[in-house]
Residue, then its C-alpha position, 0 to 999 in steps of 0.5 A: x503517522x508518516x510526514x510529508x516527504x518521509x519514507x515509508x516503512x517495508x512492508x508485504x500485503x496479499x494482491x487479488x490472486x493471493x501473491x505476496x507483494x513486498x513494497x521493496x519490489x517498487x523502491x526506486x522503480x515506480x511510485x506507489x499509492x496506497x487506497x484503503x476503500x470502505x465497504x459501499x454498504x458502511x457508514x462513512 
């Protein structure tokens, strides 16, 4: 688990359009929020 205040570690993920976004294009740039939404139709 990641602290309040500690930085995050690297990493890559897909967008909408298949395009790899590397988290080392955001550092010192822009802020970065990660969501992790469920499916409408689970459980929660």
């Amino acid at each position: 688990m990641i602290a309040v205040g500690q930085e995050a570690p690297a990493f890559a993920l897909k967008d909408q359009f298949g395009r790899e976004i590397r988290s080392e294009q955001f550092r010192d740039k822009h802020h970065v929020m990660l969501l992790f939404y469920p499916l409408d139709w689970t459980p929660t």
